[in-house]
C-alpha positions in Angstrom: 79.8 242.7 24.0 82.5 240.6 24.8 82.2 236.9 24.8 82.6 234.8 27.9 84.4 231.4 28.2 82.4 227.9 28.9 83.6 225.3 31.5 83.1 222.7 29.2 85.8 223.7 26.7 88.1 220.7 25.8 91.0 221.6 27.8 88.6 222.4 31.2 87.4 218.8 30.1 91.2 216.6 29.8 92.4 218.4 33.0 89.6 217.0 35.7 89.8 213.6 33.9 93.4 213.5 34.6 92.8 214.1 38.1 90.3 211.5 38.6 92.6 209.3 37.1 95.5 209.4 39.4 92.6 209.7 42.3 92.0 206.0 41.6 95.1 204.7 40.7 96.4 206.4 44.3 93.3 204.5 45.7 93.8 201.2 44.1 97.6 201.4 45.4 96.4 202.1 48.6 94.5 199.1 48.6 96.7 196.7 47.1 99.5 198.0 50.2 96.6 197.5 52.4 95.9 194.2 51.1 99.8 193.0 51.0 100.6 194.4 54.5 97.9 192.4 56.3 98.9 189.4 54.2 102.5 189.9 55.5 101.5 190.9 59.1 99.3 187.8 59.5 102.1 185.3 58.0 104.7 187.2 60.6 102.1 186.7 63.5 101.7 182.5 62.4 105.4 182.2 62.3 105.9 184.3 65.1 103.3 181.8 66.7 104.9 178.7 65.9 108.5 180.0 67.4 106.1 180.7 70.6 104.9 176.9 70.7 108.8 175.5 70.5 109.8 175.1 74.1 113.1 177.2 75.1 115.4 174.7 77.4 118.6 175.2 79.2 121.0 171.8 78.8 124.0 170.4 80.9 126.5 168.3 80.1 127.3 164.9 82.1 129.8 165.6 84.6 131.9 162.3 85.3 131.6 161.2 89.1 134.6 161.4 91.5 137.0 158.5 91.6 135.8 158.7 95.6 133.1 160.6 97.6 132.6 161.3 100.9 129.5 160.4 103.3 129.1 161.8 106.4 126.8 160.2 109.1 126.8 160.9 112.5 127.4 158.1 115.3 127.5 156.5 118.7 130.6 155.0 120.7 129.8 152.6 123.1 132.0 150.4 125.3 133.7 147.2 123.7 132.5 145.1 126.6 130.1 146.5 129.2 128.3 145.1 132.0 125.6 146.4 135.1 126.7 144.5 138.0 123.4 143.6 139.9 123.3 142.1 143.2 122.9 138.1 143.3 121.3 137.7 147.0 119.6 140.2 149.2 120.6 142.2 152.0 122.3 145.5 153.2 125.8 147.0 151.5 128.2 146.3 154.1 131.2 148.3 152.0 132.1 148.9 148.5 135.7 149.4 147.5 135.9 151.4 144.7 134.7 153.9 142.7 133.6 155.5 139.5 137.0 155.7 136.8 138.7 153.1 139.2 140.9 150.5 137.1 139.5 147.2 137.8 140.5 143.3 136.7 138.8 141.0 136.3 138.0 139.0 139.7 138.5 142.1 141.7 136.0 142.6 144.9 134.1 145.6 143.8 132.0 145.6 147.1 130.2 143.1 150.0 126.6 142.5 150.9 125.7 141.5 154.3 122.8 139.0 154.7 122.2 137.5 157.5 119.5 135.5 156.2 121.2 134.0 153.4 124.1 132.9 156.4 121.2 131.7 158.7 120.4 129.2 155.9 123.2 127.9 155.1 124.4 126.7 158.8 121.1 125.2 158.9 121.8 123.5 155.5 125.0 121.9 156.9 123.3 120.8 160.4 120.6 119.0 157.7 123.3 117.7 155.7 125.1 116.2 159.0 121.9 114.6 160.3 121.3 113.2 156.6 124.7 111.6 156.5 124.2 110.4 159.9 120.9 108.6 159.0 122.6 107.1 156.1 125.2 105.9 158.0 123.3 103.8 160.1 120.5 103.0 157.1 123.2 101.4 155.1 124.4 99.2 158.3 121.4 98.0 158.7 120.7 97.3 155.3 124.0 95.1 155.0 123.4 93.3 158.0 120.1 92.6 156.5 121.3 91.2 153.6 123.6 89.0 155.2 120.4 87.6 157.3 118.8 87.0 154.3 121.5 85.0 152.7 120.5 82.4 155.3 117.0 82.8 155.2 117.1 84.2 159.2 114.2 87.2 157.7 111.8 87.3 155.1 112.6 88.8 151.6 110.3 91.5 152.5 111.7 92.3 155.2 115.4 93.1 153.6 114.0 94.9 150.7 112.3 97.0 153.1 115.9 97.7 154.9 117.8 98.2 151.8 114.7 101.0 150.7 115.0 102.9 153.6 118.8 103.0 152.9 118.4 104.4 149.0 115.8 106.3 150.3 117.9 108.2 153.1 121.0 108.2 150.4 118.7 110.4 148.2 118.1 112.6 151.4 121.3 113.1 152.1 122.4 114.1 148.8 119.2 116.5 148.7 120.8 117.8 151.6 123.9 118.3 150.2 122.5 120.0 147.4 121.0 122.7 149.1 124.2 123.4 151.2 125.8 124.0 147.6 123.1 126.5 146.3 123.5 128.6 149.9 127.3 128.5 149.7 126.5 130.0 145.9 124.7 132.4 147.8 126.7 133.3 149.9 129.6 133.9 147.9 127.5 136.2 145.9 127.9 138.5 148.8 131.0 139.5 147.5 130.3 141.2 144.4 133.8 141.2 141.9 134.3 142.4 138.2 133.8 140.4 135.4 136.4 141.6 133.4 139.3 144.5 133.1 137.6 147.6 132.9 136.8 150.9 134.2 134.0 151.7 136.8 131.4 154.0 135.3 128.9 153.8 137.7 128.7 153.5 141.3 124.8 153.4 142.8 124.7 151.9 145.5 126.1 153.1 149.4 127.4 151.4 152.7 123.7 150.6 154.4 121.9 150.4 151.5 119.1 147.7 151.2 119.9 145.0 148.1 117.0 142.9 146.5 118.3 140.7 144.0 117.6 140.4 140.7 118.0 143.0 137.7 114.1 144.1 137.6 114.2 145.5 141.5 116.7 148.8 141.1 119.3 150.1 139.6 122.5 148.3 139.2 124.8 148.6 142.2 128.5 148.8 139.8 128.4 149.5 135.9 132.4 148.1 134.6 133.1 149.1 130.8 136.4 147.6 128.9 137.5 150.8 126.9 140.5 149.9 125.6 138.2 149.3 122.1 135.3 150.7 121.5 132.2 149.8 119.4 131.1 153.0 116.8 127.4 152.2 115.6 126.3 154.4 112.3 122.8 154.1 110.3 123.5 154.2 106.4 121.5 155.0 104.7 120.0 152.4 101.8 121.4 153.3 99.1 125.4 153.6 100.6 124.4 150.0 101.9 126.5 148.2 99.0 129.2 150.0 99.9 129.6 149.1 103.6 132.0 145.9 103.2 134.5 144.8 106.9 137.5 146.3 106.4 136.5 149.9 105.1 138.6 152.8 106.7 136.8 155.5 108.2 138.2 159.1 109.6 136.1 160.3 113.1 136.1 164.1 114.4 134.6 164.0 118.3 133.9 168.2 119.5 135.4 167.5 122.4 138.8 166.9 120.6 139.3 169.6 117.9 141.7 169.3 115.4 141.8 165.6 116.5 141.5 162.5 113.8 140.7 159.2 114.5 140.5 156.1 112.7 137.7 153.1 112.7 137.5 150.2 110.4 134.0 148.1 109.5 133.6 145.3 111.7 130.2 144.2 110.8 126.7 145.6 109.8 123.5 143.9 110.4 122.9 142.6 106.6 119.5 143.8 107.2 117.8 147.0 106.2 115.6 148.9 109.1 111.8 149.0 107.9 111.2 151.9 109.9 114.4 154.0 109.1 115.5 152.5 105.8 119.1 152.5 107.0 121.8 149.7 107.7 123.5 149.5 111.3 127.4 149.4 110.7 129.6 148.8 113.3 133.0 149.8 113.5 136.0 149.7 115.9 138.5 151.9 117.4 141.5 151.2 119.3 141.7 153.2 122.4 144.5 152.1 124.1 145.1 156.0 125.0 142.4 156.2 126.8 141.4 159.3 125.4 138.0 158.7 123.7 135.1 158.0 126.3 131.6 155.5 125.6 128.7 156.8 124.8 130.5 160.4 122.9 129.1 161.4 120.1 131.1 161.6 116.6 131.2 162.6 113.3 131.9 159.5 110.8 133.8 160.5 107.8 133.2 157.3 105.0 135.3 157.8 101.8 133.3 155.7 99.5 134.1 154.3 95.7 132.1 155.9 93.0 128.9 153.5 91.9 128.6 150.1 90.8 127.4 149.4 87.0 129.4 151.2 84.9 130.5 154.8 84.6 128.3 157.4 86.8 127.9 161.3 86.4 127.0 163.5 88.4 124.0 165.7 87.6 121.5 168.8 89.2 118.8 166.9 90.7 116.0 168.9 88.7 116.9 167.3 85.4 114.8 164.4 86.6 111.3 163.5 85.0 108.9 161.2 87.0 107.3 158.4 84.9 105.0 155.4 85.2 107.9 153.0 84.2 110.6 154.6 86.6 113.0 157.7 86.4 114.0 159.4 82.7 116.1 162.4 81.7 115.1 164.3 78.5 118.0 164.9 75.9 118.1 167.2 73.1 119.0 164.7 70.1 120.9 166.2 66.4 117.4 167.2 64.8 116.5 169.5 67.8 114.2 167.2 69.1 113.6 165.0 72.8 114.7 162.0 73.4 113.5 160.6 76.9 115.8 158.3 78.2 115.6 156.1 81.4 118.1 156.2 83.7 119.0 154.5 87.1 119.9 156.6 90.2 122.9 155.8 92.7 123.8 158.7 95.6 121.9 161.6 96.6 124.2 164.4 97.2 121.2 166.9 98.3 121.4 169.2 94.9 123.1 166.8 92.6 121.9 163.3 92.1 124.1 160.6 91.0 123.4 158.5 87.5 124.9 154.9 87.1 123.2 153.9 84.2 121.5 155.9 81.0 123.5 158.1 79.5 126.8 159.1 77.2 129.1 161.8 78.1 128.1 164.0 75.2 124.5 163.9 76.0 122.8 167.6 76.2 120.9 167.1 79.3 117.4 169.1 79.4 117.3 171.2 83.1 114.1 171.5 84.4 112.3 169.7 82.0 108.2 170.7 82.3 106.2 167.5 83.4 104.7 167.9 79.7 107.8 166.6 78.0 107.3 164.1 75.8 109.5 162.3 73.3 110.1 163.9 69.5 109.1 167.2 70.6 110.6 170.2 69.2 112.5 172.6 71.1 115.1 175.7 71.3 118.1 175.2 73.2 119.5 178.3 74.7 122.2 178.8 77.1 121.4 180.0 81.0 123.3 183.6 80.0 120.8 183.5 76.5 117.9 183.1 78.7 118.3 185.5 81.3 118.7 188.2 78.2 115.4 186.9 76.8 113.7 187.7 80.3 115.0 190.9 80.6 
């Protein structure tokens, strides 16, 4: 019989212990790499984390302002001199003798009111007057000849003092009466109803028959006369341009009725006040018009060329690198180490999408753009440029 081999021989034996062996040193590399490669994933997350937290900002340089900038404002021409001729004394239009664009000077009978009321008065006014100086006349015969009597004692004292009181007495009369003929002459030579000064006729609204009450509160003006050959050029400025507006700034004008056209106007005068309601200053300027061509009351378009603001070198900057704080307007700039620095800065023009800084910053400041309202000062952040970030978003 032949004999058969046991599994427990020494070399069955060494072989499944060599297995086992690399069995567990397969398992305890297994877990070591486990071990390391959640070690090394959390470290990437924490870092990958704290990159997250650092804001990502997009800076702008200072731009230098212009040397001059432009304002445009929209305005209103008006007449140098002009007047509503209203009727002085009542009555009915007997003619009027010109019309509206007629060439007048000053003096010239524009028209004539007939009122025979006014007439009636005055003749009776004279006839008063004539009685009055007739009165007198004999009052102060008497009174001398009274006087003279009195000299010799002929009348009592109380008689003359009565005579020489009943001639002050009429002498007051008569100069009441003479005082009233002079207010109806007045009258009466406001029936003829003449320009105040050289001018044009804009308005004519009155006609031959028409009934006049006088006064400016009972109708519409019968002439309106309007010296052209300057006119006034009123423009609201706004607050902050109101340093700017001095007498003697130069200022171009484009009307749409004359395209292609430039005119010129120069500062007279502003109010020196600022409107409450509007926040604006009222300017006046004046243009020569000697032409003729420009009319009152046209609208135009007021072209101010302006010197850059006061208090130092100004830049120009996009409005939305502005921060809103308790104490008053700041910009945030990215300092050496990375970090904010919030700076306060003091505004001068609005330009719509730019904004205008007089006072804050240097020329090599790294302005933040559209800083979040979080910002504070010393934080941490990662500057990229607009190109940068628009790769990062994709």
């Amino acid at each position: 019989m032949s004999e058969s081999i046991s599994p427990s021989t020494p070399g069955a034996s060494g072989g499944g212990r060599r297995y086992v062996l690399i069995g567990v040193c397969i398992a305890v590399v297994l877990a070591v790499w486990g071990v390391f490669s959640r070690v090394t994933a959390r470290a990437a997350l924490g870092r990958e984390t704290a990159a997250a937290a650092v804001p990502t900002v997009v800076t702008v340089k200072p731009e230098h302002a212009a040397s001059a900038e432009q304002l445009v404002l929209p305005g209103n021409v008006q007449a140098y001199y002009e007047a509503p001729i209203y009727a002085r004394t009542s009555g009915y239009l007997k003619r009027w003798l010109v019309d509206i664009g007629a060439h007048v000077k000053a003096g010239q009978l524009l028209g004539e009111i007939e009122s025979p009321e006014v007439d009636s008065q005055l003749r009776q006014a004279q006839a008063d007057l004539a009685t009055a100086e007739a009165n007198q006349k004999i009052a102060d015969l008497t009174a001398e000849r009274w006087r003279n009597l009195r000299a010799t004692d002929s009348v009592s004292k109380q008689e003359a003092d009565e005579k020489i009181s009943l001639a002050a007495s009429g002498d007051a009369q008569m100069q009441a009466a003479r005082a009233n003929v002079q207010r109806l002459s007045q009258l009466a030579g406001f029936e003829k109803v003449v320009a105040p000064f050289d001018g044009v006729v804009t308005a004519r609204n009155t006609d031959v028959g028409q009934l006049i009450a006088a006064g400016e509160n009972t109708g519409p003006a019968l002439f309106r006369v309007a010296d052209m050959r300057r006119l006034r050029l009123y423009v609201r400025v706004p607050q902050t341009y109101a340093a700017s507006m001095r007498p003697g700034l130069t200022a171009e004008l484009l009307f749409p009725d004359r395209p292609g056209k430039r005119y010129t106007a120069t500062l007279d005068s502003t109010s020196s006040a600022i409107d409450t309601a509007t926040r604006t200053l009222l300017a006046q300027l004046v243009i020569d018009n000697k032409s003729g061509e420009l009319l009152p009351g046209a609208y135009a378009e007021v072209h101010f060329k302006l010197p850059p603001g006061s208090g130092g070198q100004s830049y120009k900057l996009p409005a939305n690198v502005l921060l809103f704080r308790g104490d008053g307007m700041h910009v945030g700039v990215v300092g050496a180490n990375g970090r904010v620095v919030l700076k306060p800065v003091t505004l001068g023009r609005d330009y719509g999408s730019d904004i205008e800084i007089v006072q804050g910053l240097e020329p090599n400041d790294d302005v933040i753009l559209s800083p979040p309202d979080s910002l504070t000062d010393g934080v941490a952040v990662h500057v990229v440029t607009p190109r940068t970030q628009q790769v990062a978003k994709s």
